[in-house]
Each structure stands twice: as C-alpha cells, then as structure tokens.
KENUNU-139036 format. One record per residue: residue number from 1; x, y, z of N, C-alpha, C in turn. Coordinates in steps of 0.2 Angstrom, whole numbers, plus 5000, padded with zeros to 4 digits. Atoms other than C-alpha are relative to their C-alpha. Layout:
KENUNU-139036
i,nX,nY,nZ,caX,caY,caZ,cX,cY,cZ
NUM,X,Y,Z,X,Y,Z,X,Y,Z;
...
This chain:
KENUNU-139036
i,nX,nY,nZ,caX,caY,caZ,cX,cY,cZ
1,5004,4996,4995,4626,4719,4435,4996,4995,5004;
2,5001,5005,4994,4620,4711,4448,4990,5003,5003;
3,5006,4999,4999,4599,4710,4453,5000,5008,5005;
4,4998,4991,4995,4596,4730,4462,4996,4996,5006;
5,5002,5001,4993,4591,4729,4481,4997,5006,5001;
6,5003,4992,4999,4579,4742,4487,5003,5002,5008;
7,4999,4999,4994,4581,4749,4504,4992,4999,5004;
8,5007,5002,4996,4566,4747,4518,4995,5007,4996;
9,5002,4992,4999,4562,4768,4514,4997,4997,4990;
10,5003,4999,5007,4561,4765,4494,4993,4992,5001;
11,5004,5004,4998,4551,4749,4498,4994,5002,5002;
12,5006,4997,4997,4538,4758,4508,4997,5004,4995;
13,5002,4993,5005,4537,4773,4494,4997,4996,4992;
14,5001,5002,5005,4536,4761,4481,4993,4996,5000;
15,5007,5002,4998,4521,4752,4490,4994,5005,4999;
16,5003,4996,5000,4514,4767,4491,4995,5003,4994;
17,5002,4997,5009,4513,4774,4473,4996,4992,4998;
18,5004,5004,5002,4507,4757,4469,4992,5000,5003;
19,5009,5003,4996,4492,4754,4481,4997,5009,4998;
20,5005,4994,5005,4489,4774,4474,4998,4998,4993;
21,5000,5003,5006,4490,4768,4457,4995,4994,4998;
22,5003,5006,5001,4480,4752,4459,4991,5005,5003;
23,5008,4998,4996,4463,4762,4471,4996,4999,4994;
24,5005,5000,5006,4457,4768,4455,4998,4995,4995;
25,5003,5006,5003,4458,4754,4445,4995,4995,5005;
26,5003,5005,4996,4452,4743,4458,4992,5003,4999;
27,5005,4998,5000,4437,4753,4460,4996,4999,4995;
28,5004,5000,5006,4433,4754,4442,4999,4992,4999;
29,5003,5009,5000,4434,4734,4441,4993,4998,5003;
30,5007,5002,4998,4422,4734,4455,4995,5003,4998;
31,5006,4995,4999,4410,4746,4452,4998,4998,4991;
32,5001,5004,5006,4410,4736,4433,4996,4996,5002;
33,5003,5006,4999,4408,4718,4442,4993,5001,5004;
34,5007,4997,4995,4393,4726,4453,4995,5003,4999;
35,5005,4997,5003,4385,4737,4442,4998,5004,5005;
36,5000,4993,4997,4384,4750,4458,5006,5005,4998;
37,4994,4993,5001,4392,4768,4457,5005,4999,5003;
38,4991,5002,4996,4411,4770,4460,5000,5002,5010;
39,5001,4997,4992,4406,4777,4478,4997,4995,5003;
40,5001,5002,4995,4398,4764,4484,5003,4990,4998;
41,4998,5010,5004,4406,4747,4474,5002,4998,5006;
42,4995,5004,4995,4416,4744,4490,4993,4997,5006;
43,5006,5002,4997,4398,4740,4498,4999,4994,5000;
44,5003,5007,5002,4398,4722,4497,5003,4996,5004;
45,4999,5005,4997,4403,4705,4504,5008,5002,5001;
46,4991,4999,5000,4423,4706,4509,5004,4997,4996;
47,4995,5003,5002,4429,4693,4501,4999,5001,4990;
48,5001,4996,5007,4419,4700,4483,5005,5005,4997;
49,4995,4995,5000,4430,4716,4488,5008,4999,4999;
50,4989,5002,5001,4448,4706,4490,4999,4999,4994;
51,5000,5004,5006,4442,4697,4475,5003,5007,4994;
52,5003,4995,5002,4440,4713,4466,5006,5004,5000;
53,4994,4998,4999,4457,4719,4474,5006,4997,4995;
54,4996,5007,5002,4466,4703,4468,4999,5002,4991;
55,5001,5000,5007,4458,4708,4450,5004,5006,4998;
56,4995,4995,5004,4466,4723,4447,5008,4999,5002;
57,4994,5000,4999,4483,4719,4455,5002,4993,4993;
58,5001,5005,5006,4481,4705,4439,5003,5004,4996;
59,4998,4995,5007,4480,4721,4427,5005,5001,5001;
60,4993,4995,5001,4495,4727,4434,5005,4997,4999;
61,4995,5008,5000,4505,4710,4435,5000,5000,4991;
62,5000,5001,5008,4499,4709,4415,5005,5007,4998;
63,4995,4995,5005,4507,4727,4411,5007,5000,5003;
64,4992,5000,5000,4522,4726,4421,5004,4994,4996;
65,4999,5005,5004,4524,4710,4412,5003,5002,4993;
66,5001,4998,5006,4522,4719,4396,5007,5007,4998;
67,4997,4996,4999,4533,4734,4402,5006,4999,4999;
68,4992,5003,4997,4548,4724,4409,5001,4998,4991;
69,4998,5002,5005,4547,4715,4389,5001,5008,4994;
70,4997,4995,5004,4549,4732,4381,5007,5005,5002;
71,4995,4998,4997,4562,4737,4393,5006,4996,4997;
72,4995,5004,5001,4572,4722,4390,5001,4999,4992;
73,4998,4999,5006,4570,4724,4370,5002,5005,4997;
74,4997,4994,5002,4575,4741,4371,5006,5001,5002;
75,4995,5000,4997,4590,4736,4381,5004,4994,4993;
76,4998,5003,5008,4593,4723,4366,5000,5003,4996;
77,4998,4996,5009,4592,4736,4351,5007,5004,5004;
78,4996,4994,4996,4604,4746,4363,5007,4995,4999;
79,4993,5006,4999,4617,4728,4362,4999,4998,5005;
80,5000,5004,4994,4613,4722,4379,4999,4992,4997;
81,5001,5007,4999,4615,4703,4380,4994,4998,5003;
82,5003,5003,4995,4605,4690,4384,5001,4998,5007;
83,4996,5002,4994,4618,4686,4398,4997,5006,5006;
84,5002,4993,4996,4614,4704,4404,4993,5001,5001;
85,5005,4999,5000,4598,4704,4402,4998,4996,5006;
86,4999,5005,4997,4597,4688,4413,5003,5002,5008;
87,4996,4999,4993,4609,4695,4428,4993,5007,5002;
88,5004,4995,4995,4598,4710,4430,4994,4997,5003;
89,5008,5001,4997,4581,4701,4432,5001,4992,5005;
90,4999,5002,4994,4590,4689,4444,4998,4994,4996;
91,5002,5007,5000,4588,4673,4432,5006,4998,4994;
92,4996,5000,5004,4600,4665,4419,4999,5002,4994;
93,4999,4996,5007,4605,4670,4400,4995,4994,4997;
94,5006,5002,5003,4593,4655,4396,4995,5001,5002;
95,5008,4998,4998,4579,4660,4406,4996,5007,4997;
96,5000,4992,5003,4582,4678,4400,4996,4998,4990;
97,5000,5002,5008,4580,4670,4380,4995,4997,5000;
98,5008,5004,5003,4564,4660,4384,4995,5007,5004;
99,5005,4995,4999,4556,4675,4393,5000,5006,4996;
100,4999,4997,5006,4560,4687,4380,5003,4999,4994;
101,4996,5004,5007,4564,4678,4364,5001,5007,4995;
102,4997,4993,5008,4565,4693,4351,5004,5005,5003;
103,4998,4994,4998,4573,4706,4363,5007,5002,4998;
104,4992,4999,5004,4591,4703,4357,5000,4998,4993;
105,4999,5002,5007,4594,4702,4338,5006,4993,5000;
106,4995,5007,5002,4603,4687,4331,5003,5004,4993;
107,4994,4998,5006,4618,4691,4318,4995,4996,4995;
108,5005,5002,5006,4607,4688,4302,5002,5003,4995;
109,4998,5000,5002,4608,4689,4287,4999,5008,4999;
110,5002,4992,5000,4607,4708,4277,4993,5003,4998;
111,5007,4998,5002,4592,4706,4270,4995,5000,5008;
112,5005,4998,4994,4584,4704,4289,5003,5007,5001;
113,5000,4994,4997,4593,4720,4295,5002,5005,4994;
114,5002,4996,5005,4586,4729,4281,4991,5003,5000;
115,5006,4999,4999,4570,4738,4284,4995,5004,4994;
116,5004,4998,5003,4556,4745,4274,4997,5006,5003;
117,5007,4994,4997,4544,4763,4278,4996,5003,4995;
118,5005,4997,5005,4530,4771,4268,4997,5003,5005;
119,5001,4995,4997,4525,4784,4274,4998,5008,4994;
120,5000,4992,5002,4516,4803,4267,5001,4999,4992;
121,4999,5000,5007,4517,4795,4249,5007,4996,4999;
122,4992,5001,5002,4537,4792,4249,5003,4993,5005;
123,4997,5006,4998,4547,4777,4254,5007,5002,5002;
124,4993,5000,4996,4563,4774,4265,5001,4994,5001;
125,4995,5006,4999,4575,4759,4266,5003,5003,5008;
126,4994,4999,4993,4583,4757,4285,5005,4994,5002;
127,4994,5006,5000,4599,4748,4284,5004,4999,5008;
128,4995,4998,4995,4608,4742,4300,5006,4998,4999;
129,4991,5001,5000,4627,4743,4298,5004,4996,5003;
130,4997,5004,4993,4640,4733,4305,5002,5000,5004;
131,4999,4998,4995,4642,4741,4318,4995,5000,5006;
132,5006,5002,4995,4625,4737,4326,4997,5007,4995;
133,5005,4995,5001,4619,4755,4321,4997,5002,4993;
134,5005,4998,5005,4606,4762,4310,5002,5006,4994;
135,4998,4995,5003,4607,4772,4293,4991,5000,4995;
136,5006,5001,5003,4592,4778,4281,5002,5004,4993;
137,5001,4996,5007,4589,4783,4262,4991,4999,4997;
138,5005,5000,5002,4573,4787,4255,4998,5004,4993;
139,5002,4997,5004,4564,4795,4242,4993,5002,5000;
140,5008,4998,4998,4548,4805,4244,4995,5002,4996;
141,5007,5001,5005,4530,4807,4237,5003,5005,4994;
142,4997,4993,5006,4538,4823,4226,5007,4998,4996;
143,4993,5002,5003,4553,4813,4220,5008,5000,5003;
144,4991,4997,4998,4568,4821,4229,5001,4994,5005;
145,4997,5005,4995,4579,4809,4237,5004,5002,5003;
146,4996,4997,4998,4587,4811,4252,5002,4992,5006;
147,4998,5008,4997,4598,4798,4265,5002,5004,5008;
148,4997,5002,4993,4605,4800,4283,5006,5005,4996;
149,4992,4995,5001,4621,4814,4283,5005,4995,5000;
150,4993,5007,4999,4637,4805,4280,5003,5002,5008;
151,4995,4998,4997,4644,4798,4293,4994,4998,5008;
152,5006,5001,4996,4627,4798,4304,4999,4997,5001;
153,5001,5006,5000,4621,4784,4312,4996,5001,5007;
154,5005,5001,4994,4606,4780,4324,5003,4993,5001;
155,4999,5006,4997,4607,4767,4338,4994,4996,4999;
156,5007,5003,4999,4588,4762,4335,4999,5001,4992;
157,5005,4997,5006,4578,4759,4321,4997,5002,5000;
158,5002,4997,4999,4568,4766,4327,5000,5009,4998;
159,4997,4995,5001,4578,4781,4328,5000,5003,4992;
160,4996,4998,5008,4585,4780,4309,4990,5001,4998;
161,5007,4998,5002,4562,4780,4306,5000,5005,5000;
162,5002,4994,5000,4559,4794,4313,5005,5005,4995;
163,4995,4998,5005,4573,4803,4304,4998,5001,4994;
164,5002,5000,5005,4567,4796,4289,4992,5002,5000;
165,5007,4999,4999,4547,4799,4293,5003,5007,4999;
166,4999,4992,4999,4553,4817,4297,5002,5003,4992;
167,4999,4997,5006,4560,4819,4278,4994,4997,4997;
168,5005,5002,5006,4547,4809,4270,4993,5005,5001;
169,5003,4995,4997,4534,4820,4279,5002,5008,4997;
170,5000,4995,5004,4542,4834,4272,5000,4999,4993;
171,5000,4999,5009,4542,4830,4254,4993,4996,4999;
172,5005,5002,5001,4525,4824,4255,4996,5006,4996;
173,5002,4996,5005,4510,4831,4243,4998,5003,5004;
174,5004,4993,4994,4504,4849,4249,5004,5001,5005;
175,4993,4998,4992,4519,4850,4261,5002,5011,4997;
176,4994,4993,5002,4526,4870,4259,5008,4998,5002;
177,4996,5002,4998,4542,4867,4259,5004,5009,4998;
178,4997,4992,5004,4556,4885,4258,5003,4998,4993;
179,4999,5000,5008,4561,4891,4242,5006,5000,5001;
C-alpha cells in the first residue's frame, strides 16, 4: 500500500472540518490564557491571538499523534506488519518500529499470549492460538464455568474480553439469570 493522495476538493473539505474543529478549542485556550469571556478573548494583540491559534493546533497535533498510534496498534492486533504499517505512513518498516514500537506483536512465548480478566467477582484466561486469534475460558463469581464456543475464535483480545466480561457479568452476584 502505497502513502493515499488526497484530491485538491477532499484537501479543502478536510481544511475545513478542521479549522471547524479547532475555533472552539482555540477559543477556549484563549479565553483560559486571558481570563476574558469566550466572546471577547479574540480582543487582544494579534500575535497573542496567532499564539493562541498555534496552541491549540498543538492539542490536535498531540491527539492525532495519539490517534494515528492506536490506529497503527489496531492494525497490528489485526496482523499488519511493520513493513505495512511503514508504507502507508509514507516512511520505512524501521521508522514505522521506532514510531510505534508495541503496535505489532513479536512471536513470544505462551505465557505472553496469555491473558488474565477479573471482572464482577469471576475470572477469565484469554489465550491467543496459533493462528494469531483469540479464545477464552473462565469461571464466574457463582462457580459456573464457561469457555469460547468450539471452534470460535476472536481476532482481538480485546474482542475474546468482551465475550468473556459478557459471561462473567452474567454470573456475577445478584445477577437474574433464566431458569
């Protein structure tokens, strides 16, 4: 996969939602740094104003920073390579590895891709198989033990959590469960 190219038209539109996206923050920056009302913080010297602009395009630079490294670790639990990870952000599979270093797993042993949950009283084991994907067994506050359907298999641990959070939650104390 090769870096995306926008067009002149998505370029404008995407300007656009941002510099809507940013007013308010900006605003609320200044009107913090000035101690006047959101309605008149832009009342001030020009370059305090750019200053002020420049600060919030900061915050956004911090989250999309933050964004982009959840993207590229969700693209890692998914199998993406570092190679890959690398070609889309338009730098190599060693830049891609120092800029995200957790985002691909490393073949490890079984004890890493083995996880723990506690949850609602009861406990869950999330094991990843050899095939990358995710399985779960647990045991709930009320005793009853239950696992992952045979055969069933999440791509995320995440995924295999919720599953297990979802029965452990039901066998938790004070739960109705049917008869």
């Amino acid at each position: 996969m090769t870096v995306p190219e926008i067009t002149p038209e998505e370029r404008a539109e995407l300007d656009k939602a941002l510099y809507d996206a940013l007013h308010p923050l900006a605003s609320a920056i200044r009107s913090r740094q000035t101690g006047l009302p959101a309605d008149r913080a832009w009342d001030a010297d020009p370059v305090e104003v750019a200053l002020s602009v420049l600060a919030a395009w900061k915050v956004v630079d911090g989250e999309v920073r933050r964004l982009s490294g959840q993207a590229a670790a969700t693209a890692g639990s998914y199998g993406a390579s570092y190679e890959q990870l690398g070609a889309v952000w338009g730098i190599t599979r060693q830049g891609a590895r120092k800029k995200w270093p957790d985002a691909v797993g490393r073949p490890a042993s079984a004890a890493a891709d083995t996880r723990r949950l506690a949850l609602f009283g009861g406990t869950a084991e999330l094991v990843r198989a050899s095939a990358g994907q995710w399985t779960w067994a647990g045991t709930g506050a009320d005793g009853a033990s239950g696992a992952a359907d045979e055969g069933a298999r999440c791509t995320t641990a995440e995924e295999a959590a919720a599953h297990a959070g979802a029965f452990l939650k039901e066998h938790a104390p004070g739960t109705d469960r049917p008869s």
